[in-house]
ROGU-362914 format. One record per residue (C-alpha): residue in one letter; x negated, z, y. Coordinates in pm, whole numbers, plus 32768, in hexadecimal, padded with zeros to 4 digits. Example, Ala and Ser with C-alpha at 12.3 -4.5 7.8 and 13.67 -1.06 7.14 Angstrom:
// residues 2
a7B32830C7E3E;s7AA982CA7F96;
This chain:
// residues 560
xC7989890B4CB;xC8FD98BBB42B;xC9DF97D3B4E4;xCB0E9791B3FE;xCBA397C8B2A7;xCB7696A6B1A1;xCCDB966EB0DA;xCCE895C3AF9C;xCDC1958DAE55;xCE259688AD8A;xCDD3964AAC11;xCE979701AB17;xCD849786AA27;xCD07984FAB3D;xCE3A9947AB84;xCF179929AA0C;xCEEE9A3FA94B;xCEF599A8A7F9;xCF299A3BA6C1;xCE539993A583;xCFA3990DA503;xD0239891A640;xCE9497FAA680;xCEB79778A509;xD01B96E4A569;xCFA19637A69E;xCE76958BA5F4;xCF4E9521A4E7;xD02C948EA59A;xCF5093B7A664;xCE919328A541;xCFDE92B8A4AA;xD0789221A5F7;xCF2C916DA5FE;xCF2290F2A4A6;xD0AD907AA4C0;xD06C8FA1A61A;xCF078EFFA564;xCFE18EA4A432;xD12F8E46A519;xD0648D7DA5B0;xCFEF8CD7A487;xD1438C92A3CF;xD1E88BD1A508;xD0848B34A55A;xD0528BCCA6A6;xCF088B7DA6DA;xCEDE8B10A82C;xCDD98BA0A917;xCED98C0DA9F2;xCF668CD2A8B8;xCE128D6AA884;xCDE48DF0A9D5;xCF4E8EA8A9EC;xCECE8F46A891;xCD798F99A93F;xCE089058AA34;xCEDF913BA98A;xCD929172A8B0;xCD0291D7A9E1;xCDF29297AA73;xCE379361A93F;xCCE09387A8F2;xCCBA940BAA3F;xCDB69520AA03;xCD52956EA8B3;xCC1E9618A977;xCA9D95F2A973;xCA7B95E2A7C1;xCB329496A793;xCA9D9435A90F;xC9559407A862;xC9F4937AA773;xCA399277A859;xC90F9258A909;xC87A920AA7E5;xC95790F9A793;xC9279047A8F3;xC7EC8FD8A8B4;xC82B8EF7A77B;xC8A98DB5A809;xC8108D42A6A9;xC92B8DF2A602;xCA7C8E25A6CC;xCB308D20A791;xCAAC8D02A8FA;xCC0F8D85A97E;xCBC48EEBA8F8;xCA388EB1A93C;xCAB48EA8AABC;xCBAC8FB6AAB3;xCAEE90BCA9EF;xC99E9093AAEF;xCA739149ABDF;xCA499276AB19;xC8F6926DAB4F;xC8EB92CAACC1;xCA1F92D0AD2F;xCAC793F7AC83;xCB9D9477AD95;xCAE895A5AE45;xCB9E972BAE3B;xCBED97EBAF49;xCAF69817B06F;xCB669986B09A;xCB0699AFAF42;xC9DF9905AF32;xC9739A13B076;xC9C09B17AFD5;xC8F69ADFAE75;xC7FB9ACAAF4B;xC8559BF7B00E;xC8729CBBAF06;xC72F9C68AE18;xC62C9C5FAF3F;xC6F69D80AFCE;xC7009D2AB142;xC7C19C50B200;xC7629AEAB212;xC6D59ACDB363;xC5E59BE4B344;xC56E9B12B215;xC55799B6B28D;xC532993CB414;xC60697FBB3C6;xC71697F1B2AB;xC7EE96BFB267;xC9499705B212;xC97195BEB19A;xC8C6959DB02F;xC7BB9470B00B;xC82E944BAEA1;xC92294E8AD99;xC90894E0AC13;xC9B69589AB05;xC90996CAAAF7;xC8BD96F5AC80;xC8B79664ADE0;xC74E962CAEC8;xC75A96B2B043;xC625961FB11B;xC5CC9763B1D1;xC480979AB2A3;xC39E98E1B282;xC332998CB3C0;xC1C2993EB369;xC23097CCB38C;xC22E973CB25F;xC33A96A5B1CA;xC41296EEB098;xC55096A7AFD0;xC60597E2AF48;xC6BF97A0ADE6;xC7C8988AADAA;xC88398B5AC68;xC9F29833AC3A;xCABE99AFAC09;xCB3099FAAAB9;xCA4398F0A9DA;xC9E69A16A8E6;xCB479A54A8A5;xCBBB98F3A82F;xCA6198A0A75C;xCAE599DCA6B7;xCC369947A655;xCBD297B0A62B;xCAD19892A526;xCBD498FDA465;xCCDF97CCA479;xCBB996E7A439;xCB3297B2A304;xCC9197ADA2A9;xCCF1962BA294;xCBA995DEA1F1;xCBFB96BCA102;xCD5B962DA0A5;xCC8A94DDA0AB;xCBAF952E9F9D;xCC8495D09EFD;xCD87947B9ED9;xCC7493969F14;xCB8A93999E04;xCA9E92809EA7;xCA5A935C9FFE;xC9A394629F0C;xC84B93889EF8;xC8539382A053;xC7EA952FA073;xC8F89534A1BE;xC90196ABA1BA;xC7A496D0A1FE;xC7AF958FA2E2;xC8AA9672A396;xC7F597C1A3B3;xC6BC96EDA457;xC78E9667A559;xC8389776A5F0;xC7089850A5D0;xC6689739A6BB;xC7AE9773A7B2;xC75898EFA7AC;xC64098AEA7D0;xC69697D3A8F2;xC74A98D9A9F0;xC619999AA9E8;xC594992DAB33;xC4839A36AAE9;xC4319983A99F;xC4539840AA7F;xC3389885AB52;xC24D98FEAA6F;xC29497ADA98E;xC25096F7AAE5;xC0F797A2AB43;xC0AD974CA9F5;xC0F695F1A9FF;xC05095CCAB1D;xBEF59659AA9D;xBF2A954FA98D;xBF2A9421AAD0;xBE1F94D0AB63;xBD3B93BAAC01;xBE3D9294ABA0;xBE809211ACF0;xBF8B9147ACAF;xC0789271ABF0;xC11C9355ACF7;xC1A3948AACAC;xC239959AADA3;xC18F96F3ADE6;xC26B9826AD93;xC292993EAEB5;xC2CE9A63ADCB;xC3079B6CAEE0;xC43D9A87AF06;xC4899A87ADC5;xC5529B16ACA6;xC6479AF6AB5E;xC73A9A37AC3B;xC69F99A8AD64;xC56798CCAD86;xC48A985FAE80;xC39C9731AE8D;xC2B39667AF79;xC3869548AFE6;xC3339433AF77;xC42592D8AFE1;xC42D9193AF18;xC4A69066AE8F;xC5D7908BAD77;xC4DE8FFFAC22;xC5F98F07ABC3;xC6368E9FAD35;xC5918D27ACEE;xC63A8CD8AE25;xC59E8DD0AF0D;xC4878DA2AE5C;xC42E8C42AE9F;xC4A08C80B00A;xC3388D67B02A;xC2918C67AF85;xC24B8D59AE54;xC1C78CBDAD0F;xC2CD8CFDAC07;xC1C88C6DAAE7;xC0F38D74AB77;xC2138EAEAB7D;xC2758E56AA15;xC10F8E6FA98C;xC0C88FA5AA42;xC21F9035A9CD;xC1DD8FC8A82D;xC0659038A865;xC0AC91ACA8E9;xC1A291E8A7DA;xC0BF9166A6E3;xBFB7926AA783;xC0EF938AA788;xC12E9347A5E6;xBFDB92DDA57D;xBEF6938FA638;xBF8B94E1A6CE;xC07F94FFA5FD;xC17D957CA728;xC299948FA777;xC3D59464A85E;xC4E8942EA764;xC5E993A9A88A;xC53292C1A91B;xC68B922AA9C5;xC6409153AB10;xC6BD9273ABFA;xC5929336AB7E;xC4AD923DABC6;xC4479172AD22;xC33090BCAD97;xC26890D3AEFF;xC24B8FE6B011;xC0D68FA8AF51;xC1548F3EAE1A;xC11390DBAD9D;xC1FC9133AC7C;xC2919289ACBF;xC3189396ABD7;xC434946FAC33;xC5039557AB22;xC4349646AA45;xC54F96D2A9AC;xC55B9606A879;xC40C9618A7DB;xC3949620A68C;xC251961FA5AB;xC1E19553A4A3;xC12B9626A358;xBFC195AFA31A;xC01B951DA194;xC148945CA261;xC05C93C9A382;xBF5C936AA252;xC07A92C3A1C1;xC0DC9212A2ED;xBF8D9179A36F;xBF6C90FFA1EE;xC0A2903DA207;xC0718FE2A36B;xBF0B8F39A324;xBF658E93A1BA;xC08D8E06A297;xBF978D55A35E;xBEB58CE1A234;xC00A8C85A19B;xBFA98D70A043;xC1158D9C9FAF;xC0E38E4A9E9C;xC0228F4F9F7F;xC15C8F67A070;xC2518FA59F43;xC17B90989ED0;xC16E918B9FE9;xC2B29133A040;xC32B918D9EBF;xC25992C49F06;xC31A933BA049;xC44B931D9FDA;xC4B291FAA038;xC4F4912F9F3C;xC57991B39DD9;xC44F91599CB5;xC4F490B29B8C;xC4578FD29A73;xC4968E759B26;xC43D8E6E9C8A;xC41B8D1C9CA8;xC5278CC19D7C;xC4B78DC99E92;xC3418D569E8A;xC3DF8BDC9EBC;xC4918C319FBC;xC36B8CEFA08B;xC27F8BFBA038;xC3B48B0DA0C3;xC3988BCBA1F3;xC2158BD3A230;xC1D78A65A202;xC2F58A26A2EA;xC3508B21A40F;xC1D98BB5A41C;xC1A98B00A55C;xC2F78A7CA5CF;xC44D8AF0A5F9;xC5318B24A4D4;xC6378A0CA4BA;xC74B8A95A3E0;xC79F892EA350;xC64C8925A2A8;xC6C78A38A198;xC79E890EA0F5;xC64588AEA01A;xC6388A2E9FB0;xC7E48AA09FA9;xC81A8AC09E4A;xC6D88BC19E3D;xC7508C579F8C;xC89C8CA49EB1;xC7FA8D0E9D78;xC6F08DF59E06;xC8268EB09EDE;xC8F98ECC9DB3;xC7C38F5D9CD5;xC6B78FEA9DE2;xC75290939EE9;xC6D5910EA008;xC696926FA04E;xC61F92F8A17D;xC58C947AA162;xC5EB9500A2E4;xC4B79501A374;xC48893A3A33A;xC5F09375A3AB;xC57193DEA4F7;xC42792EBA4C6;xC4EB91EFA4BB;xC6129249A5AD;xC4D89247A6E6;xC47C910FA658;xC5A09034A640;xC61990BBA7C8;xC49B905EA82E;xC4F98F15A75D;xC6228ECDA848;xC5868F31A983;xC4938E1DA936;xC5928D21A8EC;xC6468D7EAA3B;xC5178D13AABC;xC4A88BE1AA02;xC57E8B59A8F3;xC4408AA2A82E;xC38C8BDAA83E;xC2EE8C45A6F6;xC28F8D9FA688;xC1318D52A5C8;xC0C48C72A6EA;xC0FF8D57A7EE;xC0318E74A743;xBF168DA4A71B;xBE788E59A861;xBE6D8F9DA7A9;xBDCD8EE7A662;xBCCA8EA7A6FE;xBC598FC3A7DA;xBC65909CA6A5;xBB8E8F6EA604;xBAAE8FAFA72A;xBAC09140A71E;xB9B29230A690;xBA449353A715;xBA8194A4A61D;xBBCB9514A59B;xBC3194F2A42B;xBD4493F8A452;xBC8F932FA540;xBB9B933BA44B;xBC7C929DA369;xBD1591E0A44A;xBBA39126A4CC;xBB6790E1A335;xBC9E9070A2E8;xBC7C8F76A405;xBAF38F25A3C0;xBB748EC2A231;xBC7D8DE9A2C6;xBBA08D31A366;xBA838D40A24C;xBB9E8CC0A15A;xBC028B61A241;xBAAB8B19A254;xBA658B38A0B0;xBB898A96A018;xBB758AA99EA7;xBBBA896E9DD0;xBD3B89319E07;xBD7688E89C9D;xBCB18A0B9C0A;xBD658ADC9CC8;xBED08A389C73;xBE778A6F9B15;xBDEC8BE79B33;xBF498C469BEE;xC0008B549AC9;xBF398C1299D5;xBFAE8D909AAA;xC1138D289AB3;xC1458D159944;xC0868E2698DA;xC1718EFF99DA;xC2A98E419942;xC3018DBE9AAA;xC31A8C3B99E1;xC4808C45994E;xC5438B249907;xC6CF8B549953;xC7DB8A35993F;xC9118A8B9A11;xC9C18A079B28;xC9D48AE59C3F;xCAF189EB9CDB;xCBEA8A4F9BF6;xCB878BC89BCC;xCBC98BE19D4E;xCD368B159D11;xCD948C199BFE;xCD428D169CE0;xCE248C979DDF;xCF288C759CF3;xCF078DB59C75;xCF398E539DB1;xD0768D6C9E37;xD1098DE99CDB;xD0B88F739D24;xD1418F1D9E96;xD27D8E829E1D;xD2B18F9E9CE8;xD2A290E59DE6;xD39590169F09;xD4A08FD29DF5;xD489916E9DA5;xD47291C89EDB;xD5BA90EA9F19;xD65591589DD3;xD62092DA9DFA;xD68692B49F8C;xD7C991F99EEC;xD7F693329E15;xD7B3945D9F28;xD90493869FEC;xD9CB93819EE6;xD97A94FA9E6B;xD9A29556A000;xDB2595009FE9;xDB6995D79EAF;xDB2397589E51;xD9C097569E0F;xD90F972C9F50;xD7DC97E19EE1;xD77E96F29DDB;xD7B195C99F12;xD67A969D9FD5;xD5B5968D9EB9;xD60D95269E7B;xD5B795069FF4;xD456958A9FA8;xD40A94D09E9C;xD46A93739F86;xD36D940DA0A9;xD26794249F5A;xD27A92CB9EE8;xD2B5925EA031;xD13B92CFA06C;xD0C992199F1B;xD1A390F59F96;xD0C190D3A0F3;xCF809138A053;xCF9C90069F47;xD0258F1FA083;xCEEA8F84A152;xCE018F56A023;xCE858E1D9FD4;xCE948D8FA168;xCD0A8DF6A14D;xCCA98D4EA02C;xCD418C30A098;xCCA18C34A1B5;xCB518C65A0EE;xCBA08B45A017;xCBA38A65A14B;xCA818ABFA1D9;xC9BC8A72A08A;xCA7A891FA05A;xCA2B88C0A1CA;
């Protein structure tokens, strides 16, 4: 029954009316306040993890009132202790769960108002209080009058109509970035863009939600130890969702988790091994697979909760995928540049021995351990070269790929620092080793897995096979022979940019100097147009300073 009203704070996404300009303004504005305290920091060697903290939470907090776009944002970024400082890693978790909730009143009345009657003819027990809250909606725990119980999702009011306008202010700076920024072209973010806020659409279609969920759950049908809610749909619509209730165990709670004496080996292998089944086999995958969407039972069962972000892997691009996953695991690197040359990964140009170094680098050495940055010191020069001359592209569905992958990747590490991702998936190698059932990509899959293990067991001779590569390389005109020092090309560079830096501060200086001087005599328009030019090279001035602060930076890392 309805007992009292649930109060919480406001956030001011929710009841602005924005304009694009003043949307575009706001962003803006926040990216460069950002940017100025990271490089503040920098210049009077504020480091200190205090420091980092105080930054974290006005990251949070402005995140947070940005709205539910650069939430996930955020989200995304909290589970990457392998690549922020564990200040922000702390402060951005909280916006996985604990986005503050709206209004209770308004919460009652979506619900009012898409199931058209009034709660308590719908439900026989309704908490006010909401279990959880996210970016895009809270959960109520509610109880049907046949007994069973539910949680009720309702939709945060007015999502639609901020997607609408991030759409356009986000189209709109990666435009000006691509337009001034030559090197963000390779990287296709306009199309990058269009995938992910189709996927938010997408998203606050609770509708869409719960067909993606019955779905899913067909795909776990008669896996015991994957959990996944059952949708009510006569409680259900575009804004409001209800689901079987199921409670659990935060994923990355290690804490709690030891406390129920869960196996975390055990939840990190069943997490790696159903996602490997979502991209490999069915071809149906969450792309958010954040911590507050995922829990675990009081039997060690790992349960799915949010729908909303789902997406589907092409057949040629799941072919592609087991190919690289299994010559991974037989450590074949020219078969993993290959596919990866072929989706788009990796730019093909005439030498590409640096990049098939550096994988087979990585399969000889991380294949069944954890990756210990210091170990790229035998292989930095060819990290540097291949960067500079074989970027990295990444078409958007794979940008998605590898987005579930990496959060999965953290979740793990929350878990178990020494985990490793090939070890862990060993489960699912070999129940498809084992399988004989039907299905074109398991098909596949069972060969691919059956001439892995034909091929350890009839080795060819090691040296015929050296030479027969040897023999492949030249006749592909991979074998070139180049004399330079990369030492000294990354020192010019360096120079290059302090002398850019220090050319566009002395105009900027010199045409401010001017503007004063022309301020105190007749011709005051000419001083606003000397003022403009200043705010122009002022922007060259701090693009050259950043550029040169990051190569630096660079530099260190390979001299390390």
């Amino acid at each position: 029954m309805l007992t009292k009203r649930g109060s919480s704070k406001s956030l001011r996404w929710q009841h602005s009316r924005y304009s694009p300009l003043g949307r575009q303004w706001e962003v803006s504005l926040f990216t460069f306040q950002f940017l100025l305290f990271i490089l503040w920091d920098k210049f009077l060697r504020k480091n200190s993890s205090k420091q980092r903290q105080k930054r974290a939470k006005w990251l949070v907090k402005n995140l947070l009132q940005l709205g539910p776009t650069f939430i996930k944002i955020g989200q995304s970024l909290s589970t990457r202790a392998d690549l922020i400082p564990l200040e922000y890693i702390q402060e951005l978790s909280q916006l996985q769960d604990n986005v503050p909730p709206f209004s209770t009143d308004e919460a009652i009345a979506v619900i009012e108002g898409e199931l058209g009657k009034p709660v308590y003819d719908l439900f026989d027990d309704f908490e006010i209080e909401p279990l959880a809250s996210a970016s895009l909606g809270q959960v109520h725990r509610a109880k049907l009058y046949t007994g069973k119980e539910v949680v009720v999702k309702v939709q945060r009011p007015g999502l639609e109509k901020i997607f609408n306008l991030d759409f356009e202010v986000v189209h709109r700076l990666i435009r000006i970035l691509t337009r001034f920024f030559k090197s963000f072209k390779k990287y296709n973010l306009e199309a990058v863009h269009e995938e992910f806020f189709e996927i938010l659409f997408r998203e606050i279609d609770y509708v869409h939600e719960g067909k993606n969920a019955e779905r899913f759950r067909t795909n776990f049908r008669g896996y015991s130890q994957i959990k996944v809610p059952k949708i009510h749909c006569k409680y259900s619509t575009k804004k409001i969702l209800t689901l079987e209730y199921l409670p659990g165990i935060k994923v990355d709670d290690r804490a709690a988790l030891e406390a129920n004496n869960i196996n975390l080996d055990n939840i990190i292998k069943l997490g790696i091994c159903s996602y490997l089944k979502q991209l490999l086999i069915d071809g149906f995958f969450q792309s958010d697979p954040h911590p507050g969407n995922m829990a675990v039972s009081q039997r060690g069962e790992l349960i799915f909760y949010d729908f909303g972000t789902m997406a589907e892997v092409k057949t040629f691009a799941k072919d592609q995928m087991i190919q690289v996953f299994f010559a991974v695991l037989k450590k074949d690197t020219d078969t993993v540049v290959d596919n990866l040359v072929y989706m788009g990964l990796i730019e093909p140009l005439n030498d590409m021995t640096p990049v098939k170094r550096i994988v087979a680098f990585l399969l000889e050495n991380f294949r069944e351990k954890p990756v210990d940055v210091r170990a790229f010191e035998q292989v930095s020069d060819e990290v540097y070269s291949m960067f500079k001359s074989q970027p990295f592209r990444l078409p958007p569905q794979m940008t998605f790929i590898l987005k579930s992958l990496t959060t999965l990747d953290g979740i793990a590490r929350a878990l178990d620092p020494q985990y490793n991702l090939l070890a862990a998936s060993q489960p699912f190698v070999k129940n498809l080793a084992l399988s004989g059932s039907g299905g074109s990509v398991v098909t596949v899959m069972v060969r691919q897995a059956k001439e892995m293990i034909k091929s350890s067991l009839n080795q060819s001779d090691l040296s015929e096979r050296f030479f027969r590569g040897f023999e492949e390389r030249i006749d592909r005109g991979e074998l070139q022979f180049r004399v330079r020092s990369l030492e000294n090309e990354r020192v010019l560079k360096r120079i290059n940019l302090g002398i850019r830096s220090l050319i566009y501060a002395c105009l900027t200086g010199f045409v401010l100097l001017s503007a004063s001087i022309l301020m105190t005599t007749v011709y005051t328009k000419f001083a606003l147009i000397c003022f403009g030019f200043a705010g122009l090279f002022s922007l060259f001035f701090f693009k050259s300073l950043i550029s040169l602060l990051l190569q630096e930076k660079v530099d260190k890392l390979l001299e390390k």
